[in-house]
VOFI-920570 format. One line per field, with one value per residue: x, y, z of N, C-alpha, C in turn; chain. Coordinates in steps of 0.05 Angstrom, whole numbers, plus 32768, in hexadecimal, padded with zeros to 4 digits. Example, Ala and Ser with C-alpha at 12.3 -4.5 7.8 and 13.67 -1.06 7.14 Angstrom:
n.px <- (8108/8101);
n.py <- (7F8E/7FD3);
n.pz <- (809C/808E);
ca.px <- (80F6/8111);
ca.py <- (7FA6/7FEB);
ca.pz <- (809C/808F);
c.px <- (8108/8102);
c.py <- (7FBE/8001);
c.pz <- (809C/809D);
c <- (A/A);
END
This chain:
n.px <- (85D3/85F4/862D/866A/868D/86C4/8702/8717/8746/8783/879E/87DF/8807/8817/8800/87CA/87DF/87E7/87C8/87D6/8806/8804/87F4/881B/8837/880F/87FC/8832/8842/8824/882B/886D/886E/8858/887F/88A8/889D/88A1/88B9/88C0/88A1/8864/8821/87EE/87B7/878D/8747/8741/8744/878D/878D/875A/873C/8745/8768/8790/8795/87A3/87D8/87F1/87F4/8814/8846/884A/884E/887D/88AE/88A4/889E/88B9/88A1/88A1/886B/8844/881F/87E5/87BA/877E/874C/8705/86CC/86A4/86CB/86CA/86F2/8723/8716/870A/8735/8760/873A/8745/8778/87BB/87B3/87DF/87F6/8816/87EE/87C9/878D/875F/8733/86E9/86A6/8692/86AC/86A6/866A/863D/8649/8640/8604/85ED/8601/85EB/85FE/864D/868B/86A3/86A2/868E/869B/86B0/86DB/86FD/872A/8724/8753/875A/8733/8741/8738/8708/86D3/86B6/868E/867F/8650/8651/8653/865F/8682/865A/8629/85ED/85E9/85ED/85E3/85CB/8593/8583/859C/8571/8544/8553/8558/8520/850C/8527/851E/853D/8565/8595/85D1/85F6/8648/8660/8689/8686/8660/8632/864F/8662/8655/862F/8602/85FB/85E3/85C4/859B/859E/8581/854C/853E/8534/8514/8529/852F/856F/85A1/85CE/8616/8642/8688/86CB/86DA/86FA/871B/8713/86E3/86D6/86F7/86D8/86AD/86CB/86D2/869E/867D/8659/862E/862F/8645/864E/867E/86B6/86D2/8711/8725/870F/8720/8746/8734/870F/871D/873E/8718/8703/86D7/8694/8685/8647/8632/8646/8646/8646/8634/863D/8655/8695/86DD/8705/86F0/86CE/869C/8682/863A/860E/85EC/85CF/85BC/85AB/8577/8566/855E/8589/85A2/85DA/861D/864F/8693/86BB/86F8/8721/8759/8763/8767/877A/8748/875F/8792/87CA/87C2/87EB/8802/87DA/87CB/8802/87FB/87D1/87DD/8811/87F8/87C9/87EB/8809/87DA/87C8/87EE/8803/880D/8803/87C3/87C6/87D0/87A8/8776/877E/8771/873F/8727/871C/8746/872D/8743/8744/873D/873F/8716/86EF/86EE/86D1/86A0/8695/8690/8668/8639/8635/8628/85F7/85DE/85DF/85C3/859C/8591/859B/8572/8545/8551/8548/8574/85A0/85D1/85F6);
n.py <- (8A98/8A63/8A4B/8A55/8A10/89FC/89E2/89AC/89A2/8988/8969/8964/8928/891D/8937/8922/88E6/88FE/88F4/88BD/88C4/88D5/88B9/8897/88B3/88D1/889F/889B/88B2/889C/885E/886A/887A/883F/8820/8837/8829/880D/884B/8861/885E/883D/8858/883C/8840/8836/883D/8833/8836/881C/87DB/87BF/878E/879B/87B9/879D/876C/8793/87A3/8775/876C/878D/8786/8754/8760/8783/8761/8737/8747/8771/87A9/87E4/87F1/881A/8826/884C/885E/8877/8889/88A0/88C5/8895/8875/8892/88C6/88AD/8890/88B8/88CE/88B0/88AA/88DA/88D9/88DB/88B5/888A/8862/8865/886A/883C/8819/8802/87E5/87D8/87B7/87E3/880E/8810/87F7/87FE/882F/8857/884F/8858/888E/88CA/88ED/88EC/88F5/88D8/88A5/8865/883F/8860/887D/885B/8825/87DC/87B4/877C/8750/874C/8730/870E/8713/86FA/8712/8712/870E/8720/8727/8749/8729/872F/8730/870E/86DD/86A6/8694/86A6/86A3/86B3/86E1/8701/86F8/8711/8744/8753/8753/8785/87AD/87E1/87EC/87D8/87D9/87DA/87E2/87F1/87F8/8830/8855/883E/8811/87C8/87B3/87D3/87C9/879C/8792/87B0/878E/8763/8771/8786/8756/8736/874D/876E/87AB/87D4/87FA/881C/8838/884D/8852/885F/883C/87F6/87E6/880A/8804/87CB/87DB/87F6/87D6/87A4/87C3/87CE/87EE/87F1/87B6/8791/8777/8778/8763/8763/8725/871C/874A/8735/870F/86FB/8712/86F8/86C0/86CA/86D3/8702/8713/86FF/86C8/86C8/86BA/86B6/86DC/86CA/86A5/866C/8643/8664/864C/8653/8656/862F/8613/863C/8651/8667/869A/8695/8666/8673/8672/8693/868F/869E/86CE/86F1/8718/8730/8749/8765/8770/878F/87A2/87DB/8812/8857/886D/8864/8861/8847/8810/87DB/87E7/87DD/87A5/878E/8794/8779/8742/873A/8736/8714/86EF/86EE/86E2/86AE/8694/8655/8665/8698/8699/867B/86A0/86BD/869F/868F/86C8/86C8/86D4/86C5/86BA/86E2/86E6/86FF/8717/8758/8766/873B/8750/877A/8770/8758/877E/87A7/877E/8781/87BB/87B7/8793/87AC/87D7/87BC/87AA/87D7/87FE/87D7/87DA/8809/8826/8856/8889/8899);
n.pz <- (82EB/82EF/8322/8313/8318/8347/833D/835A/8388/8389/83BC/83E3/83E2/8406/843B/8430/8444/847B/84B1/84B1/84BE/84E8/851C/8530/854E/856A/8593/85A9/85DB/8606/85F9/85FA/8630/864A/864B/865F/8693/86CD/86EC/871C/875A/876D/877B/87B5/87B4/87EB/8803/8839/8881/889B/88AA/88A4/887B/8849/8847/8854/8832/8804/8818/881B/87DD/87C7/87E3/87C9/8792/8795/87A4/877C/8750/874B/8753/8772/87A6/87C9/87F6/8808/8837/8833/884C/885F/8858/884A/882A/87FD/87FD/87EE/87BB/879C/879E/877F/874C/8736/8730/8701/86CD/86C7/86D5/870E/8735/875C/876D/87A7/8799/87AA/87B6/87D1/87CC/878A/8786/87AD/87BC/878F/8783/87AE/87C2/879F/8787/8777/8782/8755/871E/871C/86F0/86C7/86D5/86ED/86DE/86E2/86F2/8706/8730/8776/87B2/87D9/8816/8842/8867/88B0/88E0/8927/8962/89A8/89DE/8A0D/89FD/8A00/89DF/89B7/8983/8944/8948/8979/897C/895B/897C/89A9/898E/8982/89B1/89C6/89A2/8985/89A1/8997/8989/8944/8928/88ED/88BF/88A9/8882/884E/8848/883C/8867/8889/8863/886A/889C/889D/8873/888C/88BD/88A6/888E/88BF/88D8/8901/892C/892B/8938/8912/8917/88FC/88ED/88D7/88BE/88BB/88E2/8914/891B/8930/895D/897E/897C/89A1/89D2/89DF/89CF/89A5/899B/8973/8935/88EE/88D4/88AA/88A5/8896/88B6/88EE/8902/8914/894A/8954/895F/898E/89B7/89BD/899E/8992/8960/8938/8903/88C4/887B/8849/8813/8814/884D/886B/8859/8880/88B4/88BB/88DB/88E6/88D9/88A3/889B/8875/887A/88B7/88B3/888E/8852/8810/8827/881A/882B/8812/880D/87E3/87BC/8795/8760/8747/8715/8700/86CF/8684/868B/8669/8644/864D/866F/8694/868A/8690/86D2/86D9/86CE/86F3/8722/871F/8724/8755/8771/8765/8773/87A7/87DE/87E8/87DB/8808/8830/8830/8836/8868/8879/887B/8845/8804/87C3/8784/8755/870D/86C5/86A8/868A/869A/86D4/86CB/86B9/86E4/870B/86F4/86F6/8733/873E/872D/874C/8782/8779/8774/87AB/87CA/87BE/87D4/8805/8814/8832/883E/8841/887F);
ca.px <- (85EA/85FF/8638/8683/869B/86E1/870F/8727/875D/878C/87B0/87F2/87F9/882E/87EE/87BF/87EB/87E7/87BD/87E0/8823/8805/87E4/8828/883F/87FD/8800/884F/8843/8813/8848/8881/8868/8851/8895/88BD/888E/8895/88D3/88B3/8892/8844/881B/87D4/87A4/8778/8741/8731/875B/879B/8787/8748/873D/8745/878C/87AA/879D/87BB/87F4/8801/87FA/8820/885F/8859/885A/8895/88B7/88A9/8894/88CE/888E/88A1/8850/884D/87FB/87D8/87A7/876C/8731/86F2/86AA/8697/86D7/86C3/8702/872F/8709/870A/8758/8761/8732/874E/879B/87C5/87B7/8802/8806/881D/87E0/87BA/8772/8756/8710/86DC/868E/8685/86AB/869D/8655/8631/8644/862C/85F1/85E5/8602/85E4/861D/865E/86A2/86B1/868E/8698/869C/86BE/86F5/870E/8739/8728/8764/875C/872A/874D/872C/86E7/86D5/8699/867F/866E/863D/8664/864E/8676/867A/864E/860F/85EA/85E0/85FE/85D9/85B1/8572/8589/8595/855B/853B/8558/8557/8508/8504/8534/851E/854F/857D/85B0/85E7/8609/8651/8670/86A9/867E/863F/8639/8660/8654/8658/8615/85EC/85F6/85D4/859D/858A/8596/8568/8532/852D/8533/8500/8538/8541/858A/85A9/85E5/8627/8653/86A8/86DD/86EE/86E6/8728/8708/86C3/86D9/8704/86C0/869B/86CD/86D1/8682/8671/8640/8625/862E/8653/864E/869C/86CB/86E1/8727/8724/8704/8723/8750/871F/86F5/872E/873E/8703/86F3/86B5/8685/8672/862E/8632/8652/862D/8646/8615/8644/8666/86B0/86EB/870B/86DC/86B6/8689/8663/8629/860D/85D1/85B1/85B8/859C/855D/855F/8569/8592/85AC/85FB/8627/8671/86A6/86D4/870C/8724/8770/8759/877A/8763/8740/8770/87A7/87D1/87BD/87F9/8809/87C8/87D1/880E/87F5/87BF/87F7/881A/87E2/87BB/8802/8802/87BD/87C6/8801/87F9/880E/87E9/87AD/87B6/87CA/878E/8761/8782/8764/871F/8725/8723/8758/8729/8752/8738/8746/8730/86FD/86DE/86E6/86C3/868F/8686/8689/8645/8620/8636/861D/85D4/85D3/85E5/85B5/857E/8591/8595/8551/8535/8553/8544/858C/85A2/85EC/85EA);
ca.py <- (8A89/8A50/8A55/8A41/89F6/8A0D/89D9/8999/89B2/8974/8968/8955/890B/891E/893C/890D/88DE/8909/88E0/88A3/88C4/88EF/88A4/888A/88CB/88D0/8891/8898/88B4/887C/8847/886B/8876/882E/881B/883E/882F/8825/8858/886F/884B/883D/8856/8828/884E/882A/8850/882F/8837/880D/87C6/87B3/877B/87B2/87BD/8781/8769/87A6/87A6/8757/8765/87A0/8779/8746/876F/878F/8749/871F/8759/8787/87BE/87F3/87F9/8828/8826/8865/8861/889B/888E/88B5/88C7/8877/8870/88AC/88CF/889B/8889/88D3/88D9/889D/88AF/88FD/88DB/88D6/8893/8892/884A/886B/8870/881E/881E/87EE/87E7/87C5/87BD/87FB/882F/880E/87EC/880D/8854/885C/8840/8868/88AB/88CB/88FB/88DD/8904/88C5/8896/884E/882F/8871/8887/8845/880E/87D1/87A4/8764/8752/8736/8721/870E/8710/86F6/8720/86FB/8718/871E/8736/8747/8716/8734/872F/86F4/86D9/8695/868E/86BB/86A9/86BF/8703/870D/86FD/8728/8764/8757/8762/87A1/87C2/87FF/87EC/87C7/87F2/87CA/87F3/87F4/8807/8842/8859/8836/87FA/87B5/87AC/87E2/87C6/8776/879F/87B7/877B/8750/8780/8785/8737/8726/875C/877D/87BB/87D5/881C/8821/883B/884E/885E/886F/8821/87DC/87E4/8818/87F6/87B3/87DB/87FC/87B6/8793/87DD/87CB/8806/87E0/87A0/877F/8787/875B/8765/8759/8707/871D/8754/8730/86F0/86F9/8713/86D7/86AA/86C6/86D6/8725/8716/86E0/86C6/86B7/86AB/86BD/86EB/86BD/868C/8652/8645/8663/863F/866A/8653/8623/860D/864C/8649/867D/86AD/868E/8649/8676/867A/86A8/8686/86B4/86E3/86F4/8735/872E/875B/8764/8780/8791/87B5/87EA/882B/886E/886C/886E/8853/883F/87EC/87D0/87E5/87C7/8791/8786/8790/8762/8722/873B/8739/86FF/86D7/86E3/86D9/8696/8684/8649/8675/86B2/868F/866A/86B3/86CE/8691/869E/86E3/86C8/86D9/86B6/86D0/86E9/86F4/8709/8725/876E/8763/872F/875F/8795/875D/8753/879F/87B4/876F/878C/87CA/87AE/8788/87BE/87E9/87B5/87AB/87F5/8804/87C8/87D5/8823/882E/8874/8897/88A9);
ca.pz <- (82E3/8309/8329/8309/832F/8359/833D/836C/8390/838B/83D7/83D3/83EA/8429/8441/8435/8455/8497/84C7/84BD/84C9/8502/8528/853C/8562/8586/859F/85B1/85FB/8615/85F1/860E/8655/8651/8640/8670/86AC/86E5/86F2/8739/876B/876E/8797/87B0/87D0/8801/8813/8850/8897/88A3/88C4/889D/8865/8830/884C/885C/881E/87FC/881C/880E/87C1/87CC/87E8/87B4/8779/8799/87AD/876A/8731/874C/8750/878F/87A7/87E4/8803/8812/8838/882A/885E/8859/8848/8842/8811/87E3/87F1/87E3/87A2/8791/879B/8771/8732/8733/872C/86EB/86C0/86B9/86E0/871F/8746/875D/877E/87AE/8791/87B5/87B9/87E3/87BC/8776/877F/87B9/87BD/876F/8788/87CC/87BC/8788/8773/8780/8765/873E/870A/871C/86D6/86AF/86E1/86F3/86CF/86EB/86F1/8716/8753/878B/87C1/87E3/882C/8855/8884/88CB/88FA/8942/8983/89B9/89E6/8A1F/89F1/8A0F/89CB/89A8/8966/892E/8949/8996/8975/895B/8995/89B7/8987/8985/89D1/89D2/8992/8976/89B6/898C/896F/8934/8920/88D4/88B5/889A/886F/8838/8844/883B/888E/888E/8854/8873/88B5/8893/885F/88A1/88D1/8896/888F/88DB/88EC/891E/8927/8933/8931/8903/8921/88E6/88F7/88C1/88B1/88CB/88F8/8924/8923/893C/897C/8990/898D/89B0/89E8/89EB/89C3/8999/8999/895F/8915/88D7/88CC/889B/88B2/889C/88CF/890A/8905/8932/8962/8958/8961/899E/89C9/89C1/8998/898B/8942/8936/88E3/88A9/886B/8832/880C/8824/885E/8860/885F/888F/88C6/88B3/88EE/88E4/88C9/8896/88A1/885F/888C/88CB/88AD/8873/8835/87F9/8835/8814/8825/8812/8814/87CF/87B7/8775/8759/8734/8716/86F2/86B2/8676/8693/865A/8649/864D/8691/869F/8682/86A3/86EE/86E2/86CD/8704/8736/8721/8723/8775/8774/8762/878D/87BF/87FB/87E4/87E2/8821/884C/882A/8847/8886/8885/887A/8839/87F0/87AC/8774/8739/86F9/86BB/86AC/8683/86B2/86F3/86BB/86B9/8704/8719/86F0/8706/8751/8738/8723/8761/8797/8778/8787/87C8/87D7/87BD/87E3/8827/8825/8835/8841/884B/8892);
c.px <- (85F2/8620/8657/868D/86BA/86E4/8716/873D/876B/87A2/87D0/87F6/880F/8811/87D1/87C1/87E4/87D6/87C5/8800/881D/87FB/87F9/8831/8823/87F7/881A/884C/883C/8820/885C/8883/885E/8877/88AE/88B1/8899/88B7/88D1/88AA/8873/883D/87FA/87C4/878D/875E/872F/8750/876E/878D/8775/874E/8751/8764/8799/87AB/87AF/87DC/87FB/8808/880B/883B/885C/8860/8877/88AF/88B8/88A1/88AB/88B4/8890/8886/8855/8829/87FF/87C5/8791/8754/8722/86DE/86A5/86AA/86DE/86E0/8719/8734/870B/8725/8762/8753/873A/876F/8797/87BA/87D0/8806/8811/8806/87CF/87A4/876B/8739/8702/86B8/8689/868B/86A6/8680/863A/8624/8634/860D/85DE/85E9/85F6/85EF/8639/8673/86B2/869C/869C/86A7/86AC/86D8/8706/8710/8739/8745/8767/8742/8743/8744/870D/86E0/86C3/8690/8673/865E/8648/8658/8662/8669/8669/862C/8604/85D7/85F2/85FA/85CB/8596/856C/8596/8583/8542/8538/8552/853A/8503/8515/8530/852C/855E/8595/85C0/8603/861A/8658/8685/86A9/865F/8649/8649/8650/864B/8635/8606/85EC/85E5/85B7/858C/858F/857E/854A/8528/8524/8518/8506/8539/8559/858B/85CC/85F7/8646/8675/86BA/86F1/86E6/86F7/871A/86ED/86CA/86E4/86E9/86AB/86AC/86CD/86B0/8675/865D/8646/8630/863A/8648/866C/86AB/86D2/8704/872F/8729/870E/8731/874D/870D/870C/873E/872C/86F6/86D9/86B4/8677/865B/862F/863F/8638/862C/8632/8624/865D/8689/86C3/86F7/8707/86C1/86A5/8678/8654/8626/85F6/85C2/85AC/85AC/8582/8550/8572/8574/859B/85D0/8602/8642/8679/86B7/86E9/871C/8742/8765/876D/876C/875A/8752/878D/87B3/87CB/87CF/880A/87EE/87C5/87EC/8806/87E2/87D4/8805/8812/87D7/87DB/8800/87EB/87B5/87E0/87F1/87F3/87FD/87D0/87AC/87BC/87AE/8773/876A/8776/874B/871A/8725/8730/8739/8734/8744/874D/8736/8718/86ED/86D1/86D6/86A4/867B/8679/866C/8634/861B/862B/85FD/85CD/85D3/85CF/8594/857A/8598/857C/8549/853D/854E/8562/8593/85C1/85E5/8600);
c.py <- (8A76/8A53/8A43/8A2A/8A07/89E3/89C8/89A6/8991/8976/8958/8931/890C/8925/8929/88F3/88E3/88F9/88C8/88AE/88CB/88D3/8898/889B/88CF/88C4/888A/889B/889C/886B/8851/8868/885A/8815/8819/883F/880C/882D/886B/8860/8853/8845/8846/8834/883E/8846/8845/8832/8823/87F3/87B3/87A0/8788/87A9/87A9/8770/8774/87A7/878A/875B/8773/8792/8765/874D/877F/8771/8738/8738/876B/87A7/87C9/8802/8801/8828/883B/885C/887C/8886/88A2/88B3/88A8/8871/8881/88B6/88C6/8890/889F/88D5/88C7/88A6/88CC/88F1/88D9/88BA/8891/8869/884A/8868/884A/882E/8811/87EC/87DA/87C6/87D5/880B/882D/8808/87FB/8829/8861/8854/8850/8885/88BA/88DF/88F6/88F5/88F1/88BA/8879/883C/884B/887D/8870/882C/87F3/87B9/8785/8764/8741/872A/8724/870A/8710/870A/8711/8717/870B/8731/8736/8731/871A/8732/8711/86EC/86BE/868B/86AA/86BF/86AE/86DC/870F/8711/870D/874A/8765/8760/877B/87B5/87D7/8808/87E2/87DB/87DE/87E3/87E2/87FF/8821/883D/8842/881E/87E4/87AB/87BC/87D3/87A5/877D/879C/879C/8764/8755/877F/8766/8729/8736/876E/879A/87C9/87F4/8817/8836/883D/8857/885D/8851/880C/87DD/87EB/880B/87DD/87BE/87E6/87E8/87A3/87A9/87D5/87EA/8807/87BD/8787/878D/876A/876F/874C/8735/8713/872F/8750/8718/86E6/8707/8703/86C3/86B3/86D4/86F1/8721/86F2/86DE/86C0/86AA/86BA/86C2/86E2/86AB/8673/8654/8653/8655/8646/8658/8648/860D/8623/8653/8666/8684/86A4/8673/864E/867E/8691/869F/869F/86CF/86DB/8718/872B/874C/875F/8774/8778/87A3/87C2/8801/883C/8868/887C/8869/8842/8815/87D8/87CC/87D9/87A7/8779/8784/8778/8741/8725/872A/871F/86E9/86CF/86DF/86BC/8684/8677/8656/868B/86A5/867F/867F/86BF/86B9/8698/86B1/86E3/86C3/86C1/86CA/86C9/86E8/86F0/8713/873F/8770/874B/8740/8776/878A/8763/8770/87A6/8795/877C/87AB/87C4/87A4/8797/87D6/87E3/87B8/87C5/87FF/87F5/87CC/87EC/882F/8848/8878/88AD/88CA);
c.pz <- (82FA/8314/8324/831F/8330/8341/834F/8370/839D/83AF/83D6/83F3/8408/8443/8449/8449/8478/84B1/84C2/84C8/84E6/8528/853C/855A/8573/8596/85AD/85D1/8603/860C/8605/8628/865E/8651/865A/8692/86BE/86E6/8714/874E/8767/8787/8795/87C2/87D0/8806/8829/8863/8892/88B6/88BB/8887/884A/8831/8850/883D/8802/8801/8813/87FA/87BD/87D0/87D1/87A0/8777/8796/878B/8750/8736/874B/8767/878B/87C2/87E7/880B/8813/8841/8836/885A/884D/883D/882C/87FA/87E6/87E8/87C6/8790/877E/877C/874E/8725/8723/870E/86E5/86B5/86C6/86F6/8739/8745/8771/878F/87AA/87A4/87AA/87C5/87D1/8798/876E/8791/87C0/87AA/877B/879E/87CE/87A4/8774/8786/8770/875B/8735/870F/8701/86C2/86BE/86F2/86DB/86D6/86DE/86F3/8733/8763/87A0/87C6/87FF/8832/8863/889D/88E3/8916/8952/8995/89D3/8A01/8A20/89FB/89F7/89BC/898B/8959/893E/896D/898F/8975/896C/89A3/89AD/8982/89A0/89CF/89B3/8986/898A/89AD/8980/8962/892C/8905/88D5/88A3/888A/885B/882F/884B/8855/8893/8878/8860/8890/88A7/8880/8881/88C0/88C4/888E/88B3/88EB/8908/891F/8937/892D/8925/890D/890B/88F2/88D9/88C0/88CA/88E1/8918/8932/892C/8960/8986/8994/899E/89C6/89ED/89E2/89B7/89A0/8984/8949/890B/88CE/88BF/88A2/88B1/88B2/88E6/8913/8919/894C/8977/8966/8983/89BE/89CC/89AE/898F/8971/8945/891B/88D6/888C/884C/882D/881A/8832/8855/8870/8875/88AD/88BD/88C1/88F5/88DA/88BD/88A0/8893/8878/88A5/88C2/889A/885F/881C/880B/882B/8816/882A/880E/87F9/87D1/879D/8771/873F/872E/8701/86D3/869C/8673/8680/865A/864C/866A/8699/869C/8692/86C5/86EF/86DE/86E2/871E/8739/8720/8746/877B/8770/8767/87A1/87CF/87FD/87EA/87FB/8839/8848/8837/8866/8893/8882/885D/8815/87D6/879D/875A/8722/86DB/86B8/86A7/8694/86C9/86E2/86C8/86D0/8710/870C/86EF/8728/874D/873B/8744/877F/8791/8776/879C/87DA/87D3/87D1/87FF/882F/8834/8830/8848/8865/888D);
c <- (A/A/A/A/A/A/A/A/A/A/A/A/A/A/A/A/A/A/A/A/A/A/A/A/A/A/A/A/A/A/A/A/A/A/A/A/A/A/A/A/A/A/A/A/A/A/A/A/A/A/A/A/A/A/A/A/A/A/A/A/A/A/A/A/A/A/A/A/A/A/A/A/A/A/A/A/A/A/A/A/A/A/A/A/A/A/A/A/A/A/A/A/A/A/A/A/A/A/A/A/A/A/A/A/A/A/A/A/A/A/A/A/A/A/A/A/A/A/A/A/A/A/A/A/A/A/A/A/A/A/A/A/A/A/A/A/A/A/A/A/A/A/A/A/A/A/A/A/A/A/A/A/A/A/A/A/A/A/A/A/A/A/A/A/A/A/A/A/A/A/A/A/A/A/A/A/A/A/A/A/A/A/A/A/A/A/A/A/A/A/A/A/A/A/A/A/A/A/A/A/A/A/A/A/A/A/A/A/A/A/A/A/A/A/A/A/A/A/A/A/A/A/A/A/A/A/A/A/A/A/A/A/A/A/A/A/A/A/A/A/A/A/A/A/A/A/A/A/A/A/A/A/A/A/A/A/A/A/A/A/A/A/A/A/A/A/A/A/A/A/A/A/A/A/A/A/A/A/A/A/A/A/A/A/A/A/A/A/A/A/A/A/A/A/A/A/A/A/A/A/A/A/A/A/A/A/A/A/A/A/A/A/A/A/A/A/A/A/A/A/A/A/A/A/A/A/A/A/A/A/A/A/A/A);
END
């Protein structure tokens, strides 16, 4: 016998209904908290030392959002492990709108690249917001090095072999991989000298601790400018404005030699869109102030600004391309 059909069991239509009534209320939090934000102060964690590029720019955007957005942004900075724990702290927080990032090439494009378990995911635990800036890198000796050009380096570091000690601002940063892709074309070799940020690593090259850095420009500039180290070039494709009587490294005889510096306002993945939304109009408004843009040349540096989906854009080409130029240079986390 086959087996009697059950009857349709008619639903009643309040029921049916139920997921459109139930759509508004689950979207109510993330509305409300986007709503009623900001009722606290921000906080912007840096994760590099007080002093460096990273930070000085932080803190500028930091005072203006306070100054012209009414936004109280307080900087933390979280040093460590080449950035990692900084980057950590940051992708662990709430996406409430409370917590800002300072992204860069190192802890978004490199690390992924160089570590091979990281306790974050560049592209799934961050929100990019806005880039903001871009910074050269200049290759500087202290001034005791009896050296005035690129090609009176190399000179030199051909006669003294694995006597040079270039410092960074850490593993993994753009200051150590402009070492190595500039040691592996020049045929030098150098010994890498890593410290816990570019602050630190600039006082032990001008103390004569090492030799040589490719640092930050906004950094060193006023190093350069007044006599504790000596530029040789700058690691951009074309000259920077900044300082622009020194030549580039592609122009000292290695054509397509570029290592910049970025920086990006980022925040945790999830982060309601409307508060994103808003930081980035915020952001890209001082970002495209006269004065902003002309303390940010001051510091070496050039504004960025973006929208999200652009800096989405940029971050996995800097991805692709960091993870050529770490295969090809053999690059290692000391």
């Amino acid at each position: 016998m086959r087996p009697t059909s059950q009857p349709a069991i008619a639903l009643p239509a309040a029921l049916l209904s139920l997921p459109a009534l139930l759509a508004p209320l689950l979207l109510a939090p993330a509305g409300a908290a986007a709503q009623s934000w900001p009722s606290k102060p921000l906080r912007y964690i840096v994760p590099f030392p007080p002093g460096g590029g990273a930070d000085l720019v932080a803190r500028a955007v930091a005072q203006k959002l306070n100054e012209q957005a009414g936004l109280s942004v307080v900087v933390e900075n979280r040093p460590g492990a080449g950035t990692i724990v900084g980057a950590e702290a940051a992708a662990r927080s709430a996406p409430d709108g409370y917590t800002l990032f300072m992204g860069s090439n190192t802890t978004n494009a490199i690390n992924p690249n160089l570590h091979p378990k990281l306790p974050y995911d560049t592209l799934k635990d961050f929100a990019p917001v806005t880039r903001l800036s871009a910074f050269p890198n200049i290759l500087v000796v202290h001034p005791s090095m009896p050296v005035k050009s690129v090609k009176d380096l190399i000179t030199l570091g051909k006669a003294r072999p694995g006597q040079l000690n270039y410092g960074s601002s850490g593993s993994g940063t753009p200051a150590q991989l402009a070492g190595v892709m500039f040691g592996d074309a020049a045929g030098v070799k150098m010994v890498h000298v890593p410290y816990k940020g570019s602050a630190p690593a600039l006082a032990a090259l001008i103390g004569g601790e090492t030799q040589l850095m490719f640092a930050s420009l906004g950094s060193s500039l006023t190093f350069i400018k007044s006599g504790r180290l000596r530029p040789l070039a700058v690691t951009s494709a074309k000259r920077s404005a900044a300082i622009p009587e020194m030549p580039t490294i592609a122009e000292s005889g290695f054509p397509g030699f570029e290592a910049i510096t970025w920086h990006g306002l980022m925040v945790p993945a999830g982060t309601p869109t409307p508060i994103v939304q808003r930081l980035n109009a915020e952001t890209v408004k001082i970002l495209r102030q006269p004065d902003f843009v002309a303390w940010l040349l001051s510091q070496g540096a050039d504004a960025t600004p973006s929208t999200p989906e652009e800096f989405t854009t940029f971050l996995k080409s800097e991805l692709a391309l960091y993870a050529r130029l770490v295969k090809q240079s053999g690059m290692k986390p000391d």
